[in-house]
BALOBA-1460 file (C-alpha; in Angstrom, 3 decimals):
// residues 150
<rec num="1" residu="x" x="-41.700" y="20.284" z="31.976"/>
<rec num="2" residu="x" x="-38.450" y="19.472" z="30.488"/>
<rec num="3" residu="x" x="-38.046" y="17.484" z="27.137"/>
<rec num="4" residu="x" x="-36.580" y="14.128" z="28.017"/>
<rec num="5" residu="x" x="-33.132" y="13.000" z="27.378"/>
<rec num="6" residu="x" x="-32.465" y="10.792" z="23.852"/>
<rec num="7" residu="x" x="-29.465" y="8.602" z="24.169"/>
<rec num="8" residu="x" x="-26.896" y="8.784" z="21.081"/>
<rec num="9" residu="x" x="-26.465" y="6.510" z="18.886"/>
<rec num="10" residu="x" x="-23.846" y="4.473" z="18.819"/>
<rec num="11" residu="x" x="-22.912" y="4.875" z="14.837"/>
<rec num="12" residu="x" x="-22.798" y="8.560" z="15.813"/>
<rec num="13" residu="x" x="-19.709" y="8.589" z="18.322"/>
<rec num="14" residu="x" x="-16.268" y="9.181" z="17.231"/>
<rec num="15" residu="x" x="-14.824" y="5.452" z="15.786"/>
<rec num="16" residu="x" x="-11.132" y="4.882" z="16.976"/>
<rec num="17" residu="x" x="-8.444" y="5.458" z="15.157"/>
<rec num="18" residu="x" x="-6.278" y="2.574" z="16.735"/>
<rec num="19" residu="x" x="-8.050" y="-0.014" z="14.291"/>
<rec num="20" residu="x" x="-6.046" y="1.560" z="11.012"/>
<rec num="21" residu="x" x="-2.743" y="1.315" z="13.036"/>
<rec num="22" residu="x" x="0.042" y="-1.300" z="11.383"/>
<rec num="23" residu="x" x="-0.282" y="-4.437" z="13.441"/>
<rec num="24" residu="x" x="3.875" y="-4.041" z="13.389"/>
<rec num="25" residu="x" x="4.877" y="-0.360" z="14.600"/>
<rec num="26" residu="x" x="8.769" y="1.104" z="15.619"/>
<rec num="27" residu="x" x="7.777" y="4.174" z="17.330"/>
<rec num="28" residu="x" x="11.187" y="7.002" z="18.217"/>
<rec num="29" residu="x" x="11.831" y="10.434" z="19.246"/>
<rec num="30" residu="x" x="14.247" y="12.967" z="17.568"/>
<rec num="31" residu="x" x="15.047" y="16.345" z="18.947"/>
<rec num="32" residu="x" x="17.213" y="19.102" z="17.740"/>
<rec num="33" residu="x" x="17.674" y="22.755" z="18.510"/>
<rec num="34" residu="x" x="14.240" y="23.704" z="19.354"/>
<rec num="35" residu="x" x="12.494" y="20.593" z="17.054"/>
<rec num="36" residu="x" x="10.926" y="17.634" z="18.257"/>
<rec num="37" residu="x" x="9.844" y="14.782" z="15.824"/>
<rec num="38" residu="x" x="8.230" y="11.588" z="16.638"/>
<rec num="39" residu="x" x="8.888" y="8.801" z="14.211"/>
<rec num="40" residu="x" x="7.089" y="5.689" z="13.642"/>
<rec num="41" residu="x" x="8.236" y="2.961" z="11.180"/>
<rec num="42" residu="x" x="5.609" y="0.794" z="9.566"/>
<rec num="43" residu="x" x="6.304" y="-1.756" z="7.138"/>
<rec num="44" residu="x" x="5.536" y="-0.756" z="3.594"/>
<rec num="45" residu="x" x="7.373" y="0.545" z="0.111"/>
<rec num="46" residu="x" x="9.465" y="3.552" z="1.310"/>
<rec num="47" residu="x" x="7.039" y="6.383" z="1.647"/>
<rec num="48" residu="x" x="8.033" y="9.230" z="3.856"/>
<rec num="49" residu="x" x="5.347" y="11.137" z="5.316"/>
<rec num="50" residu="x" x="6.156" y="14.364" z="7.330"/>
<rec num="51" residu="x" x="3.159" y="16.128" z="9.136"/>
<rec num="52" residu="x" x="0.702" y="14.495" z="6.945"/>
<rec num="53" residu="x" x="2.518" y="15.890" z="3.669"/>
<rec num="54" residu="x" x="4.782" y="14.639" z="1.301"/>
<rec num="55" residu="x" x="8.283" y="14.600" z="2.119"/>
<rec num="56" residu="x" x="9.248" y="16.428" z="-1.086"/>
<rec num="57" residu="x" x="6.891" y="19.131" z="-0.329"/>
<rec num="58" residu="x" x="7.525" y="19.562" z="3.141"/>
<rec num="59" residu="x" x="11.457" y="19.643" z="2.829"/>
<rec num="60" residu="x" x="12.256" y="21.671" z="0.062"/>
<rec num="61" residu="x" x="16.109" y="21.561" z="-0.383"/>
<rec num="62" residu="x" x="17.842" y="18.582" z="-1.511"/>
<rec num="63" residu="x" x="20.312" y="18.525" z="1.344"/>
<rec num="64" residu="x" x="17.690" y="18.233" z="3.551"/>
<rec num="65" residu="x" x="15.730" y="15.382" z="1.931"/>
<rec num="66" residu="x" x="19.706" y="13.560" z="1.692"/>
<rec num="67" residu="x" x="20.157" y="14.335" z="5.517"/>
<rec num="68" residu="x" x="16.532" y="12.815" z="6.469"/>
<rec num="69" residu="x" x="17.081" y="9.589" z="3.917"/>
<rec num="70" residu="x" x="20.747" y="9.141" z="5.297"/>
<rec num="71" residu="x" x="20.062" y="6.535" z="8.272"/>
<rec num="72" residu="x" x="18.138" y="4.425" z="6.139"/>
<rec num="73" residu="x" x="20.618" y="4.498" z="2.824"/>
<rec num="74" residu="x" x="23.395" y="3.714" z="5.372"/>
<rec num="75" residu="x" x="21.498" y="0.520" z="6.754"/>
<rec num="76" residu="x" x="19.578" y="-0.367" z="3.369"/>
<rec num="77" residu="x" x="15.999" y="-0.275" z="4.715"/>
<rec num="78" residu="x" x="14.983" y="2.276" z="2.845"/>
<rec num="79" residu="x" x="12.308" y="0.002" z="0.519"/>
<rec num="80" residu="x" x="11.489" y="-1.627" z="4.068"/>
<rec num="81" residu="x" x="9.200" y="0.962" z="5.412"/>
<rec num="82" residu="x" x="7.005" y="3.472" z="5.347"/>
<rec num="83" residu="x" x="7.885" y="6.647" z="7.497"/>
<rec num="84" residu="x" x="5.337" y="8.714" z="9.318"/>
<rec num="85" residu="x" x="6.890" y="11.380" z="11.081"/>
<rec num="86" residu="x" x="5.183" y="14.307" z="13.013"/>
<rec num="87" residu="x" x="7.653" y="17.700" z="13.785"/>
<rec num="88" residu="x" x="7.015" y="20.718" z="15.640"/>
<rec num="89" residu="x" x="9.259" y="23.693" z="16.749"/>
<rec num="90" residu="x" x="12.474" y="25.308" z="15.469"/>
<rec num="91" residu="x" x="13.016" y="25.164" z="11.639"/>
<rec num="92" residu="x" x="13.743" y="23.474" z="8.359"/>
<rec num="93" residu="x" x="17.126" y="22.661" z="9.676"/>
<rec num="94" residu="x" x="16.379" y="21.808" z="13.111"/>
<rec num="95" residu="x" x="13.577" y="20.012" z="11.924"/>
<rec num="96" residu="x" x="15.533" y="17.829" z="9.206"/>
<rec num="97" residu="x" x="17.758" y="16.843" z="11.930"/>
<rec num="98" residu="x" x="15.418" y="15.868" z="14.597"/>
<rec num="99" residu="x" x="13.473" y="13.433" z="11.943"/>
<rec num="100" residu="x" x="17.179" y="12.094" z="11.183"/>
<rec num="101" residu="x" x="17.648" y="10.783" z="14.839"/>
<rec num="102" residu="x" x="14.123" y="9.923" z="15.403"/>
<rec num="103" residu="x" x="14.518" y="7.146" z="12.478"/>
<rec num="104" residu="x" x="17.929" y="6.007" z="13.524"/>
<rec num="105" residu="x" x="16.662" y="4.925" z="16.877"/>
<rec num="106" residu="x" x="13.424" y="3.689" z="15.309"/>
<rec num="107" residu="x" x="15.775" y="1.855" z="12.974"/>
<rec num="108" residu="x" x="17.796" y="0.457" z="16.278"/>
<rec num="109" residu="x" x="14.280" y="-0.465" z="18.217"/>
<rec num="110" residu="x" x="13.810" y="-2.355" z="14.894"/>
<rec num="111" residu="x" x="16.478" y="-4.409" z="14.915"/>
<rec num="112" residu="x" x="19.794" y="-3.755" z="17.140"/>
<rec num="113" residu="x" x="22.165" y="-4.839" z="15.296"/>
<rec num="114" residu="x" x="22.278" y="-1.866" z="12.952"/>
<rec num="115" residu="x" x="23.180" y="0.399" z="16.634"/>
<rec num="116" residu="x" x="26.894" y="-0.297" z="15.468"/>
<rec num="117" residu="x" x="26.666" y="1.025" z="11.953"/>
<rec num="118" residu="x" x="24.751" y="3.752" z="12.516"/>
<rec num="119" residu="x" x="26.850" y="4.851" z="15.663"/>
<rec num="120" residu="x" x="29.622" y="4.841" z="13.604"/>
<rec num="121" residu="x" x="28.080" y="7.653" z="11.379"/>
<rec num="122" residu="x" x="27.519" y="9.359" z="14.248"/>
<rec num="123" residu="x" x="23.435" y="9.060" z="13.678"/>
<rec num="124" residu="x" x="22.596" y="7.484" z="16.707"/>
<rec num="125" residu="x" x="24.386" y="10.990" z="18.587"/>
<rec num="126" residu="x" x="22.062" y="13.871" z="19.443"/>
<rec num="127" residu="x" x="23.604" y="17.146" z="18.458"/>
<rec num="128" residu="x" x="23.495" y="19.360" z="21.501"/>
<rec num="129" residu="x" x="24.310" y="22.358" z="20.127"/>
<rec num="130" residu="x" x="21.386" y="25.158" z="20.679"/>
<rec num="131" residu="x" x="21.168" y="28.924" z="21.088"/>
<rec num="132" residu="x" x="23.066" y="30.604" z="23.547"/>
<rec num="133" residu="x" x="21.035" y="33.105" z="25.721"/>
<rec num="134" residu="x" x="20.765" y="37.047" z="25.673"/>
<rec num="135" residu="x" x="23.116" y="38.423" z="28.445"/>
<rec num="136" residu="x" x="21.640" y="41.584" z="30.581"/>
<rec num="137" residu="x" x="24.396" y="44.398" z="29.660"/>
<rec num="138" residu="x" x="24.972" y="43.165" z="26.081"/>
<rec num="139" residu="x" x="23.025" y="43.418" z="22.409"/>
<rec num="140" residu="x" x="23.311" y="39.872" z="22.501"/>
<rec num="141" residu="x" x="24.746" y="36.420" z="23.459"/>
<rec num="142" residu="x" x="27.959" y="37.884" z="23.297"/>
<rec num="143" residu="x" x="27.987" y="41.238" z="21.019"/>
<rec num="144" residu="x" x="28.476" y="44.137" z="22.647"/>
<rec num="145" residu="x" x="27.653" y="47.445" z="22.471"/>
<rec num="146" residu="x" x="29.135" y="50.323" z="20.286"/>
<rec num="147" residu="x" x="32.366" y="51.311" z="22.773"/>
<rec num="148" residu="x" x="32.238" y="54.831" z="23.116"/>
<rec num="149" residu="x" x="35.438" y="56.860" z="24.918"/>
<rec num="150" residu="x" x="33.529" y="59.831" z="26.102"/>
């Protein structure tokens, strides 16, 4: 005879997260190189939260924290909101850049009139730029080999 089947209760299930979720939300993606970042603007003080660390901890260099804060120095919103930003892939670099564009358009789905000014900077463009590939024949994208006569 098998032991008969208690139902769980309900205080014991997961709870949703969606209830702790800012009523007002400006959600945008960033990519470059090989990162992705996904950027959502809440309103708040001007914390900047990068994969649930601090954004001084996570970016270490000074020119990267500049590059990040740019879009939102350039437009003034910088004591608007709080930042919450989630990367993956590539590097410190790639990464700084991809959380730059995913707050300019975030900034833009907030309110398009600041598309001009940050187009202008140039923020609003995606730069394409990635690795070339590894060519058969060659040590790399485009070194050769040693040449040798005989």
């Amino acid at each position: 005879m098998r032991a008969p089947i208690i139902p769980t209760p309900p205080n014991n299930r997961r709870a949703s997260r969606s209830h702790s979720l800012a009523s007002i939300e400006y959600y945008a993606t960033g990519r470059r190189k090989t990162s992705a970042a996904r950027v959502f603007l809440r309103p708040g003080k001007g914390a900047i939260t990068v994969n649930h660390r601090e954004f001084d901890k996570y970016f270490t260099t000074e020119a990267l924290r500049t590059q990040v804060r740019r879009p939102l120095l350039l437009t003034e919103t910088g004591e608007k909101f709080d930042i919450l930003a989630t990367v993956n892939g590539g590097g410190e670099h790639g990464q700084a850049g991809a959380v730059r564009l995913g707050i300019a358009r975030a900034l833009v789905a907030y309110n398009a009139e600041l598309r001009k000014q940050l187009k202008k900077d140039g923020l609003l463009t995606s730069d394409s730029r990635i690795k070339e590939r590894k060519k058969y024949g060659l040590a790399g994208a485009r070194k050769r080999f040693q040449f040798s006569k005989r």
